[in-house]
VEXBAVO-633119 format. One record per residue: x, y, z of N, C-alpha, C in turn. Coordinates in steps of 0.02 Angstrom, whole numbers, plus 32768, in hexadecimal, padded with zeros to 4 digits. Each point is the difference from the previous one (the first is absolute). Example, Ala and Ser with C-alpha at 12.3 -4.5 7.8 and 13.67 -1.06 7.14 Angstrom:
2
n_c1/n_c2/n_c3/ca_c1/ca_c2/ca_c3/c_c1/c_c2/c_c3
8294/7EE4/8186/7FD3/803B/8000/802D/803C/8000;
7FEE/8035/7FDC/802A/803B/8003/7FD9/8037/8025;
***
This chain:
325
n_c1/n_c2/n_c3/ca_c1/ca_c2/ca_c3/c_c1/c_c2/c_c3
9C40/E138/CC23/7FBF/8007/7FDE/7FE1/7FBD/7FF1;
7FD0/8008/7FEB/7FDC/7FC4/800D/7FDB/7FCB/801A;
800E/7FCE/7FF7/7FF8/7FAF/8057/8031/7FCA/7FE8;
8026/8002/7FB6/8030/7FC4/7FF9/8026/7FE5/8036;
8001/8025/802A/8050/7FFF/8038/7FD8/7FFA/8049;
7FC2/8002/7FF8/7FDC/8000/8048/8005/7FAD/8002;
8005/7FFA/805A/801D/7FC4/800F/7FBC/7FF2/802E;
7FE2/7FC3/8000/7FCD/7FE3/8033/8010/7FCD/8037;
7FF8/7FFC/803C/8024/7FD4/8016/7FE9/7F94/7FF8;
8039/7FEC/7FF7/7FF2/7FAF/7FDE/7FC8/7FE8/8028;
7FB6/7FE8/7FBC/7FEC/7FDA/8014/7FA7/802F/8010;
8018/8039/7FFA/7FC5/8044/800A/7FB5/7FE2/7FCE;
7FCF/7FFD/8011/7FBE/7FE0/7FEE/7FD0/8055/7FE5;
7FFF/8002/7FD4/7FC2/804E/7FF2/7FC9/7FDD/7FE3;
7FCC/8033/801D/7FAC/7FDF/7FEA/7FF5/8059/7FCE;
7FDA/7FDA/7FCA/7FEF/8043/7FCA/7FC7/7FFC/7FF0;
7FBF/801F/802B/7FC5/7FF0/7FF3/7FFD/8033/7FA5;
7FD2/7FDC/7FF9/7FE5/8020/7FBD/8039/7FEB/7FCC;
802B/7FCB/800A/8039/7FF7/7FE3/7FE8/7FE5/7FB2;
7FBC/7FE6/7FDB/7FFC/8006/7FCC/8003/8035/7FE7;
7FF6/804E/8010/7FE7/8022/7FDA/8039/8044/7FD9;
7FFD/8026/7FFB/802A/802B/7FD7/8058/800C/802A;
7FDA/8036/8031/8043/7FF0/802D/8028/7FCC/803A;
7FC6/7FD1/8010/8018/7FCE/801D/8018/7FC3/7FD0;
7FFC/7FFE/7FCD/8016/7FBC/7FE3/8051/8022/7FEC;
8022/8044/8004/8026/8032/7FDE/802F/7FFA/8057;
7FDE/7FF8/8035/8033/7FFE/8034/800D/7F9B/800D;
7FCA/7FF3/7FFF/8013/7FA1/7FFD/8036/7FF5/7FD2;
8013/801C/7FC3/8024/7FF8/7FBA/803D/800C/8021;
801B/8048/8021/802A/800E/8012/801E/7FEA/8053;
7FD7/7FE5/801F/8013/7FE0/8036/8021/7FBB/7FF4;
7FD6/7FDD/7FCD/8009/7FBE/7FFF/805D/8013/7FCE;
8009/8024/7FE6/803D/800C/7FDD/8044/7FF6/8036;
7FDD/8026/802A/802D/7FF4/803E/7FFE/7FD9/802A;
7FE2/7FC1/7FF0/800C/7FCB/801F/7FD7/7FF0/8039;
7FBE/8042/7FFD/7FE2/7FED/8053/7FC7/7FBD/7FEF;
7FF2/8016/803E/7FBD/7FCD/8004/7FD0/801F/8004;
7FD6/7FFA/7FC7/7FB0/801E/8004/7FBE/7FD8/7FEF;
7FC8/803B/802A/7FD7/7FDD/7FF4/7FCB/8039/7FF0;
7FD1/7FED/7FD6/7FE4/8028/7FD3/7FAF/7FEE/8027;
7FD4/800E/8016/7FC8/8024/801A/7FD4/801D/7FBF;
7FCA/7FED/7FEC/7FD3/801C/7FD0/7FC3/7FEC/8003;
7FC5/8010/7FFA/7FCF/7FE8/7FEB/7FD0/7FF9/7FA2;
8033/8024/7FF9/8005/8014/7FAC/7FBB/8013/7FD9;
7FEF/802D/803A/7FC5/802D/7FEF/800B/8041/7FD6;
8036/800A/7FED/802B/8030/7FD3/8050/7FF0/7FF5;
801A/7FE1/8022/8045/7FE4/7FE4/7FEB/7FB7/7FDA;
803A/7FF4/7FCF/7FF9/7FC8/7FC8/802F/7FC0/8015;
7FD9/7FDB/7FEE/800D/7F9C/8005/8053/801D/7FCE;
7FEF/800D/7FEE/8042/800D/7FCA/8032/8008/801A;
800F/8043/802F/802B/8003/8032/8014/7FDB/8028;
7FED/7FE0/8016/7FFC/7FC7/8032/8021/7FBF/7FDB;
7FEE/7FEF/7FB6/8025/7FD1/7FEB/8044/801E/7FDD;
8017/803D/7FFC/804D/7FFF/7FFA/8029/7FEE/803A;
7FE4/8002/803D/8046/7FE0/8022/7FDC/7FBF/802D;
7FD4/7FCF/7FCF/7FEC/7FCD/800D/8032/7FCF/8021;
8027/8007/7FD7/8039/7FD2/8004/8047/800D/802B;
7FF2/8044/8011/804F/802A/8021/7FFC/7FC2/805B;
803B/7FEB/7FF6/8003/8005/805F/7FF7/8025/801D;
7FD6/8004/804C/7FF8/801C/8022/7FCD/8032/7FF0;
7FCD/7FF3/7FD4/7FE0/8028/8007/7FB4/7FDB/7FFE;
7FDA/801D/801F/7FBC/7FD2/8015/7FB5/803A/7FF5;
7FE2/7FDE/7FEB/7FBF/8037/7FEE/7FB3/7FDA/8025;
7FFC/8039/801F/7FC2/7FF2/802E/7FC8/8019/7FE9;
7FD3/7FEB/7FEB/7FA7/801E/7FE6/7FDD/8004/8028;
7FEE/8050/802C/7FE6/7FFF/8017/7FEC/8050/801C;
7FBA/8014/8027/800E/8050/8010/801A/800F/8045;
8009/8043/7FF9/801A/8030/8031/7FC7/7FFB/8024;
7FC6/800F/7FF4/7FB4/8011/8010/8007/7FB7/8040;
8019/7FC5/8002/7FFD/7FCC/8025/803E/8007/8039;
7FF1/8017/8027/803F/7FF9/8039/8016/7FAB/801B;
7FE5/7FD5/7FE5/801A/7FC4/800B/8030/7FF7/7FC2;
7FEB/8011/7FCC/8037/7FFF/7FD5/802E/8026/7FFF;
8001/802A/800C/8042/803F/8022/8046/7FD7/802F;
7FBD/7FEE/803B/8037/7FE4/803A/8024/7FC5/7FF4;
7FFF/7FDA/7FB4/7FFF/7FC5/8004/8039/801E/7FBC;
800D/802F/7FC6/801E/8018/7FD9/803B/802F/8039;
8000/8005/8025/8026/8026/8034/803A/7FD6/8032;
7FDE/7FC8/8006/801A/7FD6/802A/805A/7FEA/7FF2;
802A/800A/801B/803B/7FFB/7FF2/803C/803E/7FBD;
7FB3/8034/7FEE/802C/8018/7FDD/8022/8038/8025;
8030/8031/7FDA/8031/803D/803A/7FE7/8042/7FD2;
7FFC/800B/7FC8/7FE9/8041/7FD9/7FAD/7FE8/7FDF;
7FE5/8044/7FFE/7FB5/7FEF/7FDD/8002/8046/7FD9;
7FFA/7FEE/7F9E/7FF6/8023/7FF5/7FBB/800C/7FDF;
7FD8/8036/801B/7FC0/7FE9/8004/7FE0/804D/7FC0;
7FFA/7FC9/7FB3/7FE0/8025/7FD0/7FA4/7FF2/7FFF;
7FF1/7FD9/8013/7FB8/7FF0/7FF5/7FD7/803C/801C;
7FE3/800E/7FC2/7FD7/8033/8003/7FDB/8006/7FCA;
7FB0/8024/7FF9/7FF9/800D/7FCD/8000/8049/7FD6;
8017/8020/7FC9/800B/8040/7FF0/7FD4/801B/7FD0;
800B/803C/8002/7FDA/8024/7FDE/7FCB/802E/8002;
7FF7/803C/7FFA/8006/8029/8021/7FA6/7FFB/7FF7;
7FDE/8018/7FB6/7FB6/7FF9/7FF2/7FF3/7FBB/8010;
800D/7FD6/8019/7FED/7FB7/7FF9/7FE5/8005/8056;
8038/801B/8023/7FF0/800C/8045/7FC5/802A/8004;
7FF1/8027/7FE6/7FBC/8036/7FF4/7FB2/7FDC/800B;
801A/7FC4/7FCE/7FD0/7FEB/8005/7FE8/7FAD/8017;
803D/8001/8033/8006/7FB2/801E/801D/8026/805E;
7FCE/8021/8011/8042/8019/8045/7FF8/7FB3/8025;
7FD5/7FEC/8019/7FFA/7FCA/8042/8020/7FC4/7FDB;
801A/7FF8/7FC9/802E/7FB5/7FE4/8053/801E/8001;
7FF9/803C/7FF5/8038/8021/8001/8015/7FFD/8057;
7FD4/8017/8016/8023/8001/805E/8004/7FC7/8026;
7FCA/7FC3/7FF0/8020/7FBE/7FFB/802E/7FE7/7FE7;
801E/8009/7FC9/8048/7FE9/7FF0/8030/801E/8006;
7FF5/8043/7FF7/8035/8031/8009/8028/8011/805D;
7FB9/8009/8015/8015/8003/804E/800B/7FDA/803E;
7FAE/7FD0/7FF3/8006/7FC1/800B/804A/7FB4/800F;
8007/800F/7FB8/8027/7FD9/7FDA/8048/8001/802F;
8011/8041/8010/8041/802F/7FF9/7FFD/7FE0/804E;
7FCC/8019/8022/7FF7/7FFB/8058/8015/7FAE/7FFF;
7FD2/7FD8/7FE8/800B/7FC1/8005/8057/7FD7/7FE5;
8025/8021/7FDB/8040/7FEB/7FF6/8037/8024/8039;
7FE4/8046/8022/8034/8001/8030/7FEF/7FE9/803F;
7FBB/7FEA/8017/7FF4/7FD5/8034/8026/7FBC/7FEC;
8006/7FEF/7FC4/8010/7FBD/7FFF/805B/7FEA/7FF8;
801C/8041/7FE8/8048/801F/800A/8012/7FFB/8033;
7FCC/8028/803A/8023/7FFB/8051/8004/7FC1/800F;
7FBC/7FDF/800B/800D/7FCA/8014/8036/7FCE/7FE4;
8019/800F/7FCF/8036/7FD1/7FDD/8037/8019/8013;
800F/8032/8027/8051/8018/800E/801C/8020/7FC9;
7FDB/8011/7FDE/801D/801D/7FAB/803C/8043/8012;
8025/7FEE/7FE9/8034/8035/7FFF/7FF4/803C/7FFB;
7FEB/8022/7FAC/7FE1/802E/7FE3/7FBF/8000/7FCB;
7FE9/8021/8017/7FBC/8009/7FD8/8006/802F/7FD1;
800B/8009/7FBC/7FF4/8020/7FD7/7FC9/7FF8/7FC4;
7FD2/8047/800E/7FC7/7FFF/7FD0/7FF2/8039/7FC0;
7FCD/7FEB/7FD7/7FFB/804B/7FD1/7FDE/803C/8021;
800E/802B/800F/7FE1/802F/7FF4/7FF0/8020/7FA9;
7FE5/8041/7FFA/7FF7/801B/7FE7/8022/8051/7FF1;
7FFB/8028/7FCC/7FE5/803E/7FF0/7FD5/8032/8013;
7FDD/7FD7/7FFB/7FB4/8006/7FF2/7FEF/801A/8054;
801B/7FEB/802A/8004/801C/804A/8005/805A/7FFF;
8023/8024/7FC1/7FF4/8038/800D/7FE0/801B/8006;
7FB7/7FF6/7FC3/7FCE/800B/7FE7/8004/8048/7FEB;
7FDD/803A/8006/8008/8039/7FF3/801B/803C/8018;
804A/7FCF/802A/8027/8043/8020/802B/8024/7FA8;
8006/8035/7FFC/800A/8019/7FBE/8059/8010/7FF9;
8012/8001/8040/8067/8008/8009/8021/7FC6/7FCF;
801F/8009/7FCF/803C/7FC1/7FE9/8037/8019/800A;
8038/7FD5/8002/7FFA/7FBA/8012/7FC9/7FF3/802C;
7FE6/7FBE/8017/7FF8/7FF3/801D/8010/7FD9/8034;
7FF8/8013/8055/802F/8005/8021/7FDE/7FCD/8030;
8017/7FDB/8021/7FDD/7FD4/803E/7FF1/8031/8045;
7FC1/8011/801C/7FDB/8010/8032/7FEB/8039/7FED;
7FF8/802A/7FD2/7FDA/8019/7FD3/7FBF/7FF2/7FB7;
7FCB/7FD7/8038/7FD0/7FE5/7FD6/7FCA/8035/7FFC;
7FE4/7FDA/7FD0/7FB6/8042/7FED/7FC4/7FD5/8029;
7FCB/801E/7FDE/7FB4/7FD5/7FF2/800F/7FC0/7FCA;
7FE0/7FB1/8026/8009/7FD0/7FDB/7FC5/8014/7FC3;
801E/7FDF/7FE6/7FB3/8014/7FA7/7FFB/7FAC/7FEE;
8008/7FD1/8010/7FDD/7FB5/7FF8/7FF3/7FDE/8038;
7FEC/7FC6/800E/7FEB/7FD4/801A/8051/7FE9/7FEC;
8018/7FE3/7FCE/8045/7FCC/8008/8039/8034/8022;
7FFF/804B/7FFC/802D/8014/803A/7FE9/8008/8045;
7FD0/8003/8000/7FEC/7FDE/8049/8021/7FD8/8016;
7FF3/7FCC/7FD4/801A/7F99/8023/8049/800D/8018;
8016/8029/7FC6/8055/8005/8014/802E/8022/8032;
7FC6/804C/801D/8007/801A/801E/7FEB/7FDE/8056;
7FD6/7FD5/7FF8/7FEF/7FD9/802D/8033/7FD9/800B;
8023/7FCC/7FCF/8031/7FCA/801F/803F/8026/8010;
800F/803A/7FE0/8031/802A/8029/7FF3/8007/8051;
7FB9/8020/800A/7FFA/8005/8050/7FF6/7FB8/8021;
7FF0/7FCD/7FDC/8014/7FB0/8028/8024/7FE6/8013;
8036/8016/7FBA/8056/7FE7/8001/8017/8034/803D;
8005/8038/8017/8008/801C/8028/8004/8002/803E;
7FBF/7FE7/801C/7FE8/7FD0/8025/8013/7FD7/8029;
800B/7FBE/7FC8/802F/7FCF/800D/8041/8016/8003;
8034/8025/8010/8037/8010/7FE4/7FFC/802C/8064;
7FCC/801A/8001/8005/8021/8058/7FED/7FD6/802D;
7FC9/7FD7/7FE0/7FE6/7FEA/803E/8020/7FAD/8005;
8012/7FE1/7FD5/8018/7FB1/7FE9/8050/7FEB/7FF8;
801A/8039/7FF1/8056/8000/7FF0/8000/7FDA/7FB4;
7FC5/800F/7FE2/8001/7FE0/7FAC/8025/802A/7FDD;
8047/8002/7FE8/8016/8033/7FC3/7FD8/8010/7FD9;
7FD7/8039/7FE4/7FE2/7FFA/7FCC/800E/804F/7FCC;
8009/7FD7/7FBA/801B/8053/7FE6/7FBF/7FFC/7FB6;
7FE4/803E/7FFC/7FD4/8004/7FCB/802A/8010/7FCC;
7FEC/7FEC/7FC5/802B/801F/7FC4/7FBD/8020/7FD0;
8011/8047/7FF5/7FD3/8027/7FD0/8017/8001/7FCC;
7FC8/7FC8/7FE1/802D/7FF6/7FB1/7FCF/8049/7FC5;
8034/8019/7FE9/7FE6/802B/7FB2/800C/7FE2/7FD2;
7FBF/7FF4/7FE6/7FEB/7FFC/7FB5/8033/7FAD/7FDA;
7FFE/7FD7/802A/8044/7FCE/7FF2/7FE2/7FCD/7FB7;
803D/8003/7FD4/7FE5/7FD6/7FB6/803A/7FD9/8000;
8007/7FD4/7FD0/8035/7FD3/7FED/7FDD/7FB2/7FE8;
8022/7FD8/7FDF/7FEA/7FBA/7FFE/7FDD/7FDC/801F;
7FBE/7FEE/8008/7FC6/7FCF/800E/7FD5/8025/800A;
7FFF/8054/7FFA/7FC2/8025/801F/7FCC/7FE6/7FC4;
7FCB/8001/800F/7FC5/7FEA/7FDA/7FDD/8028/7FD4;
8012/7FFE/7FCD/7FDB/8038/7FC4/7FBE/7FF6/8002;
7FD0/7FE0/8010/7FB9/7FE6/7FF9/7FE3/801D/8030;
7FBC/8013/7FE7/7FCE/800A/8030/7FE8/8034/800D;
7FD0/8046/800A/7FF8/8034/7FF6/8024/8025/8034;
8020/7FC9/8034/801B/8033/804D/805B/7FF0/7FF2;
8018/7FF4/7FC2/8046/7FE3/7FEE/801E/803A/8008;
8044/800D/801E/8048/8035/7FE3/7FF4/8025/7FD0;
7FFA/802F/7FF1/800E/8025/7FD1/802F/7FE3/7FC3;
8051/8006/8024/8035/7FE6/7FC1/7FEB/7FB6/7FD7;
7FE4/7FE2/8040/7FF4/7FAA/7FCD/7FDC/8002/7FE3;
7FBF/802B/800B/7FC7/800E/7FE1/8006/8010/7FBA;
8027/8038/8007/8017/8034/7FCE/8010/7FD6/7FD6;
803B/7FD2/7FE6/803E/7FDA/7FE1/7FC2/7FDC/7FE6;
7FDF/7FD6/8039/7FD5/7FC7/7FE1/7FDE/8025/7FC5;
7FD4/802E/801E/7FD3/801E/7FAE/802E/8027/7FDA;
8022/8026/8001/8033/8000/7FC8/802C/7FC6/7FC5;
8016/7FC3/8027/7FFC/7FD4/7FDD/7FE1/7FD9/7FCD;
7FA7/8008/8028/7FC6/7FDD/7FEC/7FEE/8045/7FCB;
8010/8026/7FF6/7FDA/8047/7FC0/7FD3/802B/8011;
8004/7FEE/8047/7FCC/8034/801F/800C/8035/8022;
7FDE/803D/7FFE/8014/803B/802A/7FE6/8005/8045;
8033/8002/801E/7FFB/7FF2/804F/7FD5/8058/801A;
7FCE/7FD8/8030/7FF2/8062/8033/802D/8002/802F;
7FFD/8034/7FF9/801A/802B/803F/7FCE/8032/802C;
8000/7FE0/803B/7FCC/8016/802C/8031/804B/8019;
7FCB/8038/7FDA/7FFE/804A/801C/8036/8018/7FC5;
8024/803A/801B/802E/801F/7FAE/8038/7FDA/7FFA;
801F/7FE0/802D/8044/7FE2/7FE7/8038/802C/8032;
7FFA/8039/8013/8026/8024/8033/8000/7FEC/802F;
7FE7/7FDB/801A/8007/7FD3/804D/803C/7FE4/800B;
802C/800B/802F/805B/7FD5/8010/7FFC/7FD5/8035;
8024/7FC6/7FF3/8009/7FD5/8038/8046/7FFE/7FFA;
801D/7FEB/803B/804B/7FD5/8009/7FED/7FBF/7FEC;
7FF4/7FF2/7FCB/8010/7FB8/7FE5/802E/7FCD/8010;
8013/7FDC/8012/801E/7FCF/8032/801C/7FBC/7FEB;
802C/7FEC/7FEC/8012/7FC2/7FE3/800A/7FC6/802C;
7FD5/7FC7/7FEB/7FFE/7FDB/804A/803E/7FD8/800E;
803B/7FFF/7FE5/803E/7FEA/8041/800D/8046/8027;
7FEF/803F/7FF2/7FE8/8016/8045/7FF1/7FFB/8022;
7FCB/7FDF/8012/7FC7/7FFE/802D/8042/7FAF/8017;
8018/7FE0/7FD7/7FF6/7FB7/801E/8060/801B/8029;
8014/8031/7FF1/803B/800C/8024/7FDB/8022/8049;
7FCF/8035/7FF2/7FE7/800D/8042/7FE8/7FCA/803E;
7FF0/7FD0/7FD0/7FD2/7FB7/8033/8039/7FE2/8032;
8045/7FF4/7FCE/803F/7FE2/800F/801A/801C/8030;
8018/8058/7FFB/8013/8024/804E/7FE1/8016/802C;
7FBD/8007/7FDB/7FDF/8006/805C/7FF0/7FB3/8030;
8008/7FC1/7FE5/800D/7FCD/8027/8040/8003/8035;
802F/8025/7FDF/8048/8003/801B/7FFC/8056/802E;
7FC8/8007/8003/8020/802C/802C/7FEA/8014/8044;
8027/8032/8019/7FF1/8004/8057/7FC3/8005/800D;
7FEE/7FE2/8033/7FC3/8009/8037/7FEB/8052/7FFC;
8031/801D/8009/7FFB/8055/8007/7FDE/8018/7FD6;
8009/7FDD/7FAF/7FD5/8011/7FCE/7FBE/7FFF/8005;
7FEE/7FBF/8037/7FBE/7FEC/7FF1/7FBC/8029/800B;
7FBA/7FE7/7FF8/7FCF/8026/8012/7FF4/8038/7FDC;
8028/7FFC/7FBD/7FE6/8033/7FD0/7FF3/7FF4/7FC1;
7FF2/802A/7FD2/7FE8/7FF2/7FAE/8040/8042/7FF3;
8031/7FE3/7FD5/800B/8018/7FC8/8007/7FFB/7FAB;
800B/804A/7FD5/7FE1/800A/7FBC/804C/7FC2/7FED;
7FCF/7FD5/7FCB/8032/7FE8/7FDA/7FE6/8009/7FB3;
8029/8029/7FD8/7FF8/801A/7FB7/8059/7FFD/7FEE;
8011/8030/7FBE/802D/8016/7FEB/8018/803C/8003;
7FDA/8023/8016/8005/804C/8010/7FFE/803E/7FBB;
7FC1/7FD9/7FDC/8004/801C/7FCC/7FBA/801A/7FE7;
7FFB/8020/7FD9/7FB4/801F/7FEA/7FE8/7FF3/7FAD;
7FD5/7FD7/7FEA/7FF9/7FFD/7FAB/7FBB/8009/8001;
7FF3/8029/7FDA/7FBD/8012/7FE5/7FD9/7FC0/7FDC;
7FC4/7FF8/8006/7FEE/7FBF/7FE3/7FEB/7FFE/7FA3;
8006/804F/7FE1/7FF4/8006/7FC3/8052/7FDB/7FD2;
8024/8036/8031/804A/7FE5/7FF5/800E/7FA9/7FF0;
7FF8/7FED/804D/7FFC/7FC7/7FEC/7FDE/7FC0/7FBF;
7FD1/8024/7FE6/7FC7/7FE8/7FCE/8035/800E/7FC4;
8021/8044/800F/8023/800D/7FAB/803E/7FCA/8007;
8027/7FF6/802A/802D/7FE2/800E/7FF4/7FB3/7FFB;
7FD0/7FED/800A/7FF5/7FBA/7FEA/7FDF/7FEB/7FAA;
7FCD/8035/7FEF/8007/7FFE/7FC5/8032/8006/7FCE;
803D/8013/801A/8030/8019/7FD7/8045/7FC5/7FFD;
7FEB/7FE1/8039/8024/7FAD/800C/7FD2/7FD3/7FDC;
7FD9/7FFD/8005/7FEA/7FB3/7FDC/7FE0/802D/7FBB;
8008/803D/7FD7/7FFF/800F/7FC0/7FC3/801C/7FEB;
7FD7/7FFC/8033/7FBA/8000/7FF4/7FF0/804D/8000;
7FC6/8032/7FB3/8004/8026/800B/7FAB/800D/8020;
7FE9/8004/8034/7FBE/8008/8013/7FF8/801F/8021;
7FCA/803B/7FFC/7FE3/802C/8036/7FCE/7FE3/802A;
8006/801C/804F/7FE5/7FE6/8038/7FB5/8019/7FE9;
7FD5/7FE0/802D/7FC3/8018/7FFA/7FE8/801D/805B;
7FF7/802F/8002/7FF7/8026/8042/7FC6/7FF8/8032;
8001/7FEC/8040/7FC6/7FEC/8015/7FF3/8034/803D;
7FDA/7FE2/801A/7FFC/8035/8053/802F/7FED/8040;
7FFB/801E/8015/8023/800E/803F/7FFA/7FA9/802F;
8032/7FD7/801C/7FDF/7FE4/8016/7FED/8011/8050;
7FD3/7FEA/8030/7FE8/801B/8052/8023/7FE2/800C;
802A/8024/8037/801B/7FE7/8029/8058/8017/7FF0;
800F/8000/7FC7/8039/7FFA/7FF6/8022/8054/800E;
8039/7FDC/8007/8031/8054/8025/802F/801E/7FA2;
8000/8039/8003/8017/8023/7FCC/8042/7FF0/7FFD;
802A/8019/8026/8041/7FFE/8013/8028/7FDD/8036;
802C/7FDC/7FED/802B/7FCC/8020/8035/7FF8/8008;
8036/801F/8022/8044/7FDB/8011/8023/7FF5/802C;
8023/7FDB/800B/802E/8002/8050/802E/8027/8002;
7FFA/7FF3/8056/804C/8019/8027/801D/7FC7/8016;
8030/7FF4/7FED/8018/7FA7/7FFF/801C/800A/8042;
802A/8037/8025/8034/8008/803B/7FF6/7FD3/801D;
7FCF/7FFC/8024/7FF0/7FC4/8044/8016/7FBE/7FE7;
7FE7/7FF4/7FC5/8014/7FC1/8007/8043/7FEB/7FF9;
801A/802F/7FBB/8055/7FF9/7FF5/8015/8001/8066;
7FF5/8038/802F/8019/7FFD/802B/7FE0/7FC8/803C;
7FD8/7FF6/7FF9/7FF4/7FCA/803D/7FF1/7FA6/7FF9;
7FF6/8006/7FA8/8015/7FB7/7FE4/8045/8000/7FDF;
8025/8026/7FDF/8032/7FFD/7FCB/7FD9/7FFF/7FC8;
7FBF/800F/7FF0/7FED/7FDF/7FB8/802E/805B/7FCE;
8014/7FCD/7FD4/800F/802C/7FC2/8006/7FFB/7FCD;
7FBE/8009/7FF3/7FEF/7FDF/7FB0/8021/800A/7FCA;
7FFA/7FCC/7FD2/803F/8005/7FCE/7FE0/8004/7FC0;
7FD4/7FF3/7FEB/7FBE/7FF1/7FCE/7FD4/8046/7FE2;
801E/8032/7FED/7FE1/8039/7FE0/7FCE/7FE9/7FCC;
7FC5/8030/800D/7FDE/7FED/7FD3/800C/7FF3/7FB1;
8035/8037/7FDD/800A/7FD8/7FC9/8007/7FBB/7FE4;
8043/7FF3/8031/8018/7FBC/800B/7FC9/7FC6/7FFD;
7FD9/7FF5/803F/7FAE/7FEC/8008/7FE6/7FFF/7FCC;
7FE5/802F/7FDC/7FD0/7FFD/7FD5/8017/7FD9/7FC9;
803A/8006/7FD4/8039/7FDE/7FC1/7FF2/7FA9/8020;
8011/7FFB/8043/8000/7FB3/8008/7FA8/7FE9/8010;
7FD5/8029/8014/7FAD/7FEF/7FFE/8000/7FE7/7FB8;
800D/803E/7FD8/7FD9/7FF7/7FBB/8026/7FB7/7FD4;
8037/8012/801E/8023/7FA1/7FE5/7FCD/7FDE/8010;
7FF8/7FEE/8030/7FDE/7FCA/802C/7FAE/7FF8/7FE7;
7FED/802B/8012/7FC5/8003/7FC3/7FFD/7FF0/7FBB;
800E/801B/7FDC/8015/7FEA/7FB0/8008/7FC1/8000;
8038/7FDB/8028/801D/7FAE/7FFD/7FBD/7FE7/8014;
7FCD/802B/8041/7FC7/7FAC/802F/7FBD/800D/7FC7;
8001/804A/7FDE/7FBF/8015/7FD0/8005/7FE0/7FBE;
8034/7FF4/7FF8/7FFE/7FF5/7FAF/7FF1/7FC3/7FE3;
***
């Protein structure tokens, strides 16, 4: 279980675009633990200078400023490395609504231009984010890989797009490339700020601050909530694994279902706070119901997540409390 025991071979170079930001500064943290060599890719158009100066100082690790959107900077962040793990993106689901053509420039754009610049570098494996959000309104849970609905945003578009790119490359190039469909992923550095923030960081932050947080629609809405050394164990074995795997997107979650009212009582009830939500509308775009079918990946990466959401949430709300207070 896990990635403690996953072995890289001496001397292995990974590039982590978007590596300032929530989940890329969360796989740089844990790579550099193990001794690799990284290099961090950002333009820090939503990931933080902040990130970037905790492992200012680590050996072997190097931070490049610059975009995806630039294929000279790609081929030149590519050059000599063997894994790419490629988070740069921008999210969010109403934000895409009303940004599609900046969204398909960075999102698709972005994505095309790092595995043109992968091939040409000899890159080992290409691993990128997918999404959820790729289901859109097929109504079956779990949810299962090649059972998609109607997309309902512009940002599952982008994602559903670099799936059919990565694909692509993977038939027509001999590029490994494995999508990872991340659900609902929280943990330490996600960004409480901003009207398009996480829910949980969101939540904690105005609870802390005395304020009653909304909740967009009744609160019955479920996601597989996702704790991000999930996601950063998923990043770790699909680098390591067969060719055979490649050319596909699979779900990486916990395999679990929490209602988002639940969640609201459950965090008020950790940090002491007694406050009622204030109820808003529905937001466009967004899917009701959410969870995985983890199989594929447990079987064609090994991933087997170890990180239940309880677990997750007890060490978020630490982490919060200690960076909020």
């Amino acid at each position: 279980m896990g990635y403690s025991d996953l072995v890289f071979p001496e001397g292995s170079v990974f590039l982590v675009t978007g590596g300032a930001g929530f989940i890329g500064s969360n796989l740089c943290e844990a790579l550099l633990k193990k001794g690799c060599t990284v290099r961090c890719l950002d333009d820090l158009s939503t990931g933080k200078r902040s990130n970037v100066e905790l492992f200012a100082g680590e050996p072997g690790y190097t931070f490049i400023e610059g975009d995806v959107k630039d294929l000279d900077v790609c081929l030149s962040a590519c050059d000599g490395v063997d894994y790419v793990m490629h988070e740069a993106a921008w999210g969010s689901v109403p934000r895409s609504i009303e940004m599609p053509l900046f969204y398909c420039a960075n999102n698709i754009s972005g994505t095309l231009n790092m595995l043109e610049a992968a091939r040409r570098a000899g890159v080992k494996k290409f691993v990128y984010a997918s999404s959820s959000s790729v289901y859109g309104n097929e109504p079956n849970l779990p949810k299962t890989e090649g059972r998609e609905g109607d997309l309902l945003s512009p940002y599952a578009l982008t994602k559903r797009c670099d799936e059919e790119w990565a694909k692509q490359y993977t038939m027509h190039y001999g590029l490994d490339t494995y999508g990872l469909r991340y659900f609902n992923v929280f943990g330490p550095r996600q960004d409480p700020n901003g009207a398009y923030a996480a829910v949980i960081p969101k939540f904690i932050k105005q609870l802390l601050a005395g304020e009653r947080p909304t909740i967009n629609g009744d609160g019955k809405q479920s996601r597989d909530f996702t704790y991000v050394e999930n996601v950063v164990e998923a990043n770790m074995k699909a680098c390591l694994a067969p060719s055979s795997a490649a050319g596909r997107a699979y779900n990486v979650a916990y395999g679990g279902r929490e209602y988002l009212i639940d969640i609201y009582r459950t965090l008020t009830k950790a940090l002491g706070v007694d406050a009622e939500p204030i109820f808003g509308p529905d937001r466009a775009g967004d899917i009701k119901h959410s969870n995985a079918d983890i199989s594929a990946a447990r079987e064609m990466l090994g991933y087997d997540p170890e990180w239940s959401f309880e677990r997750g949430i007890k060490a978020a709300i630490d982490w919060y409390v200690g960076d909020l207070s």
